[in-house]
C-alpha positions as CSV (number, residue, x, y, z in Angstrom):
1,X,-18.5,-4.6,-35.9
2,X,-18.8,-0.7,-35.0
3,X,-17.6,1.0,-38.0
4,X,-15.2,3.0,-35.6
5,X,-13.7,-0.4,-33.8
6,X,-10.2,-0.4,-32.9
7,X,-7.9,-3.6,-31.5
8,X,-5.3,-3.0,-28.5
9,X,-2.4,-4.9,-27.6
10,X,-1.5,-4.3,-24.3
11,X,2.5,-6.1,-24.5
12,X,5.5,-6.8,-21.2
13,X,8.3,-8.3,-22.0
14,X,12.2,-8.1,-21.5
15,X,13.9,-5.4,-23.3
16,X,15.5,-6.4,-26.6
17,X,16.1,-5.1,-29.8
18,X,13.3,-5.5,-32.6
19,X,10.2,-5.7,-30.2
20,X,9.0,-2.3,-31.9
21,X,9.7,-3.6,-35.4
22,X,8.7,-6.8,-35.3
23,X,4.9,-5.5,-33.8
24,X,4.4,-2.7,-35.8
25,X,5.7,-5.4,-39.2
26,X,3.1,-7.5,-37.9
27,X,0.3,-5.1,-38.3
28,X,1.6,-3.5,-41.2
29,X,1.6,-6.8,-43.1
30,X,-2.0,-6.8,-42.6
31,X,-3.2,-3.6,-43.3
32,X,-3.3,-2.4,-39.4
33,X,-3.4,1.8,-39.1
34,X,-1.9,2.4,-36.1
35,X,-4.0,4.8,-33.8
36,X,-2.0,5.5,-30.7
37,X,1.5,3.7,-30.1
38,X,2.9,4.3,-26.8
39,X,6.2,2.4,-25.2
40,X,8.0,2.6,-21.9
41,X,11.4,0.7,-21.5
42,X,11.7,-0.1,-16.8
43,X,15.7,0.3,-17.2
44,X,15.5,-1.3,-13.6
45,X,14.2,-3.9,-14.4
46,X,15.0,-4.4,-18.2
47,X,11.5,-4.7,-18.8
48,X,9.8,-3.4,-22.0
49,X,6.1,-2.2,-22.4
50,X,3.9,-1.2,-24.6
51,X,0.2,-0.3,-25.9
52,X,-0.6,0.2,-29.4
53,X,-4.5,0.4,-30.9
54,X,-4.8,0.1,-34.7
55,X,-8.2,0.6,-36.9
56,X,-9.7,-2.2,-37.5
57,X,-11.9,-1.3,-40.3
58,X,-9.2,-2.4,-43.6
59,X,-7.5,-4.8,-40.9
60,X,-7.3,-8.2,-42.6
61,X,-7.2,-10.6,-39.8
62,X,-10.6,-11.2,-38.6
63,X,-11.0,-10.7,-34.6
64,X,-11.1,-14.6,-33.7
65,X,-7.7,-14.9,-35.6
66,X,-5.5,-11.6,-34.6
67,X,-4.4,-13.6,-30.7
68,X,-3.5,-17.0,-32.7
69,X,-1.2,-14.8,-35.3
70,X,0.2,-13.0,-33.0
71,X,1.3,-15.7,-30.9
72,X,4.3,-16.7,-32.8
73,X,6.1,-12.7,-32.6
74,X,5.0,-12.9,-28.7
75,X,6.6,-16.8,-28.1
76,X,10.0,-14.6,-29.7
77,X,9.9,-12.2,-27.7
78,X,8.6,-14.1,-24.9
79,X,5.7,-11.7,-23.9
80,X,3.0,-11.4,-21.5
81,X,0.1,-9.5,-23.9
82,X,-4.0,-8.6,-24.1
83,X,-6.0,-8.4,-26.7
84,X,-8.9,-5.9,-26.3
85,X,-11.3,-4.4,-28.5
86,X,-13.0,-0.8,-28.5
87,X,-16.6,-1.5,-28.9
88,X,-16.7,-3.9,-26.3
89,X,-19.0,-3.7,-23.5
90,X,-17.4,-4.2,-20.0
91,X,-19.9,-5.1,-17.7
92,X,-19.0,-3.2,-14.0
93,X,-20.6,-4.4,-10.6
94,X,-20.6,-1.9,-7.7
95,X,-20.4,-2.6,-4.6
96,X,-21.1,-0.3,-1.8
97,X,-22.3,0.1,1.5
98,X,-23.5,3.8,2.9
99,X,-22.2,6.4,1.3
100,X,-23.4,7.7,-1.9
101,X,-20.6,9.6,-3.2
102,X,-18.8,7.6,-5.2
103,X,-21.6,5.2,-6.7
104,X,-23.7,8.7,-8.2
105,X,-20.5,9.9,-9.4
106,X,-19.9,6.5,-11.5
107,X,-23.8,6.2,-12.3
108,X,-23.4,9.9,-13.5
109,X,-20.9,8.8,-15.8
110,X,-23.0,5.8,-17.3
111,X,-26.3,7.7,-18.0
112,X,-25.9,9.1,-19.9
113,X,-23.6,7.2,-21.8
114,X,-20.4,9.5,-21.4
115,X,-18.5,5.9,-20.7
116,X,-19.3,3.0,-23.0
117,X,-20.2,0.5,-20.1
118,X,-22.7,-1.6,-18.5
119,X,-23.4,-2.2,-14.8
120,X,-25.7,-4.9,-14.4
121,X,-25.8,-4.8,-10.6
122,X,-24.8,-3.5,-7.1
123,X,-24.1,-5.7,-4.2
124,X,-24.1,-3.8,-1.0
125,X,-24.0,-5.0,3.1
126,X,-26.2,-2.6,3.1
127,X,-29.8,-1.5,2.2
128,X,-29.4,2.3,2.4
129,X,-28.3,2.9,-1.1
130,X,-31.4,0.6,-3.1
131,X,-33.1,3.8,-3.4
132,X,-30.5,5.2,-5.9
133,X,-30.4,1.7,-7.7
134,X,-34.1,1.5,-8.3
135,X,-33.9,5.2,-9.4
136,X,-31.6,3.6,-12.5
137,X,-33.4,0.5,-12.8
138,X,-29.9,-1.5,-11.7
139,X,-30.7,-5.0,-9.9
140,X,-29.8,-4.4,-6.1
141,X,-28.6,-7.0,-3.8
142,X,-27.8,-6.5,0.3
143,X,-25.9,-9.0,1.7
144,X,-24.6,-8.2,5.3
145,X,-21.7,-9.6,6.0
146,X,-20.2,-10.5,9.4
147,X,-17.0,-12.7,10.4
148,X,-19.3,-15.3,10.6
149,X,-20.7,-15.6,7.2
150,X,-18.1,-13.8,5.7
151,X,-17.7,-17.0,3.4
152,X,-21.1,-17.8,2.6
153,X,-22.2,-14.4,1.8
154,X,-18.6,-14.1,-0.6
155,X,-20.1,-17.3,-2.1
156,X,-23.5,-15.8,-3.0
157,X,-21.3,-12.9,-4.4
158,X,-19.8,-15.0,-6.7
159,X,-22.8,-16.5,-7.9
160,X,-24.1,-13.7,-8.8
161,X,-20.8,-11.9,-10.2
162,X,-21.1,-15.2,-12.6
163,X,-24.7,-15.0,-13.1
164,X,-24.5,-11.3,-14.4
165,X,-21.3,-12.3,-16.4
166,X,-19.3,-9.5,-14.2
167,X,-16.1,-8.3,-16.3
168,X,-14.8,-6.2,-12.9
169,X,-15.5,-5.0,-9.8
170,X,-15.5,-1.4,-8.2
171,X,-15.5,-1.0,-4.6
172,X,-17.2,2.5,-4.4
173,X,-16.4,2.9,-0.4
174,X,-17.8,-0.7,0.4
175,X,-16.7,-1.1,4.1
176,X,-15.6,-4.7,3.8
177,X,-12.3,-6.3,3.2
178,X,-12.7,-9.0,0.8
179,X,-11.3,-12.7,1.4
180,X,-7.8,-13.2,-0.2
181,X,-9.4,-16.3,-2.3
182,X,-12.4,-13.7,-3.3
183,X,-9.3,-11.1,-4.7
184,X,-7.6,-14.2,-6.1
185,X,-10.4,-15.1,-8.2
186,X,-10.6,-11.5,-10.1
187,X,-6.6,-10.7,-10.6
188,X,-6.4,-6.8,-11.7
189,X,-10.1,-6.8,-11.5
190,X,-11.1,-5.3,-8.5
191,X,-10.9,-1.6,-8.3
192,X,-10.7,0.3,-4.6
193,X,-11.2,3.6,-3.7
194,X,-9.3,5.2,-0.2
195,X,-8.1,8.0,1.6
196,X,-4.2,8.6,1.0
197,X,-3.4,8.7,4.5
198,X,-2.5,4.9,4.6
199,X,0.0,3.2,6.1
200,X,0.3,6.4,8.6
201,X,-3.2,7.0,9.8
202,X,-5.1,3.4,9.9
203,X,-8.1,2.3,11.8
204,X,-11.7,4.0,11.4
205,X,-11.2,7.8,12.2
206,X,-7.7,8.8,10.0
207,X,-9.5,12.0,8.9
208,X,-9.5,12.8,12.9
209,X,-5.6,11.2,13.2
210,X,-4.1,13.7,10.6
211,X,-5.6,16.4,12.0
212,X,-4.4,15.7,14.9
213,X,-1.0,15.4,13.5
214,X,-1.7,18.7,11.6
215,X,-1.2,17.3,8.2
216,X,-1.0,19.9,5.1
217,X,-1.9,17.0,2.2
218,X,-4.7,14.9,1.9
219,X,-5.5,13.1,-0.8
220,X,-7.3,9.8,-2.5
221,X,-6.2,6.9,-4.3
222,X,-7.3,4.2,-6.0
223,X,-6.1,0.4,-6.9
224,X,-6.3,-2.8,-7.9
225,X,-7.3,-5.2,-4.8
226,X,-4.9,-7.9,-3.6
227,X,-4.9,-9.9,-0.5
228,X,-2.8,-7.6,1.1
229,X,-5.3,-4.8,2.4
230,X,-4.8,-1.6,0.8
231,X,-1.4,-2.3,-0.7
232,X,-2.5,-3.5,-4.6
233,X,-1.2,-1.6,-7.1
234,X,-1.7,2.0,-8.0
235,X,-3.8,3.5,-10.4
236,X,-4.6,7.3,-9.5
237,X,-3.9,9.8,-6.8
238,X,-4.5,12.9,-6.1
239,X,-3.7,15.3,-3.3
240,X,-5.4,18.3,-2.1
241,X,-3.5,20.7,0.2
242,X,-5.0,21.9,3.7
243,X,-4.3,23.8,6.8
244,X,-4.5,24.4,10.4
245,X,-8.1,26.2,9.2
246,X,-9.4,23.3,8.5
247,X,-11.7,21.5,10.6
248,X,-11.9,17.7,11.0
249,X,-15.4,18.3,9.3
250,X,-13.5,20.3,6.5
251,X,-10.8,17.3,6.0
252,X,-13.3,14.7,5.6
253,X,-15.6,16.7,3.2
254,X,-12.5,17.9,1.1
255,X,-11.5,13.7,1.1
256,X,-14.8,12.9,-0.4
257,X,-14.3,15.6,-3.1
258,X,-10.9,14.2,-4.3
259,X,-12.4,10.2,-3.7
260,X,-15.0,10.1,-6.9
261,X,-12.7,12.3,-9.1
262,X,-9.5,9.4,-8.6
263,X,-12.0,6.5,-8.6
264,X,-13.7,7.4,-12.2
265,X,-10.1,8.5,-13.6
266,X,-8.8,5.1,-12.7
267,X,-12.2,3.3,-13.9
268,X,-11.7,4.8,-17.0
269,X,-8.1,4.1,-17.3
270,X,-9.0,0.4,-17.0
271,X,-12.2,0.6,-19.0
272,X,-9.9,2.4,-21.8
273,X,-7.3,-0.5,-21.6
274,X,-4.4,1.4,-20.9
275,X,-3.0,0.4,-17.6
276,X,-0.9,-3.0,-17.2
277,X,0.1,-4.6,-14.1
278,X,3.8,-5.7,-13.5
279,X,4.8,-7.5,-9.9
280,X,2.7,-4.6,-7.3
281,X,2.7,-1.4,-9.5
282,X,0.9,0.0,-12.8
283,X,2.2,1.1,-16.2
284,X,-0.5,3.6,-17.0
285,X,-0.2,4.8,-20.7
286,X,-1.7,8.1,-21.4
């Protein structure tokens, strides 16, 4: 165990009086120091959640024991909760398919080591980005994909997603919508990346639509992947403002300034353990 090590509990339930007691008794009554506690009541909804990370170094449960005792305060409350740890690993596959921009900003981020992560491989329909792959030694795998082996070449996916022992997924501008039983099998697990234009400017040119339309915002965001295209819930956005200067060539080269920033912020945001999903939106703790 790194002698730094923290636990999380990531924790959704209805909204009731003691939740906060009751989890911070729990730790307390095993020599937890709580790190961060952060809370956030949906009055909408009635919904309660909350992340708190506690040193594990003088924490008397061992790890393989801290889920099973805090079952019993969770069946109470009835909650939905996670159990992470700090110096864990996550193991990230990329996949791609031309552009560069956002797979060297995420390898930049690995090596060296400013993020704590592994990425064992990159899948791509594809071959022009095996260059950069071999550059950082990452195994590289093309597999074009058309509507007619769209399932076949998902299956090889998985395979190797399993293979590698994949914890998540980033889509770093891979041009290909995913099967709704391929997003099924990795719930809150696939990350996107896209311009913020959408649901007003779809189809393969909105960079040349909002110009047209002579928009004044553009933007990026990034989110979990569901089966309805481009509609999971939201991580990170950011906007960027333009005007009737700018070209369609300034548009789409200001787009792929604001795309890597959002797609490592909400990378990191799930890599850190502090975002929970509840019904199609994001509780991102801070």
């Amino acid at each position: 165990m790194s002698q730094n090590a923290s636990a999380i509990l990531l924790i959704s339930c209805l909204d009731r009086q003691g939740i906060v007691c009751a989890v911070t008794e729990f730790l307390n009554r095993h020599s937890g120091n709580v790190i961060n506690l952060e809370q956030h009541t949906d009055n909408d909804e009635n919904v309660f959640f909350m992340r708190v990370e506690w040193d594990l170094n003088g924490f008397a449960l061992p790890r393989d024991q801290i889920s099973e005792k805090f079952r019993l305060i969770a069946d109470r409350f009835e909650m939905r909760y996670e159990l992470h740890f700090s110096d864990y690993v996550p193991r990230m596959a990329i996949f791609v398919s031309k552009l560069p921009h956002c797979l060297l900003d995420l390898l930049a981020r690995c090596y060296p080591a400013e993020w704590n992560i592994s990425i064992p491989l990159i899948i791509s329909n594809h071959a022009d980005l095996e260059p950069i792959a071999a550059m950082h030694n990452i195994p590289f795998y093309c597999l074009p994909v058309t509507e007619k082996n769209r399932t076949e070449q998902e299956a090889e996916e998985q395979k190797l997603l399993r293979q590698y022992g994949v914890d998540f997924i980033v889509l770093a501008r891979y041009m290909q919508i995913l099967s709704d039983d391929f997003c099924r099998q990795w719930p809150g697990r696939i990350i996107n990346i896209h311009h913020s234009f959408l649901p007003a400017f779809v189809g393969a040119k909105p960079y040349h639509s909002a110009h047209q339309r002579g928009v004044k915002i553009i933007g990026a965001t990034s989110h979990y992947v569901t089966g309805d295209l481009d509609e999971g819930p939201i991580i990170e956005q950011e906007v960027m403002r333009v005007s009737h200067r700018d070209s369609i060539g300034c548009l789409i080269r200001k787009g792929r300034d604001l795309e890597p920033l959002v797609l490592s912020r909400a990378v990191w945001a799930h890599i850190q353990n502090k975002v929970l999903v509840y019904k199609n939106r994001t509780i991102v703790f801070n």
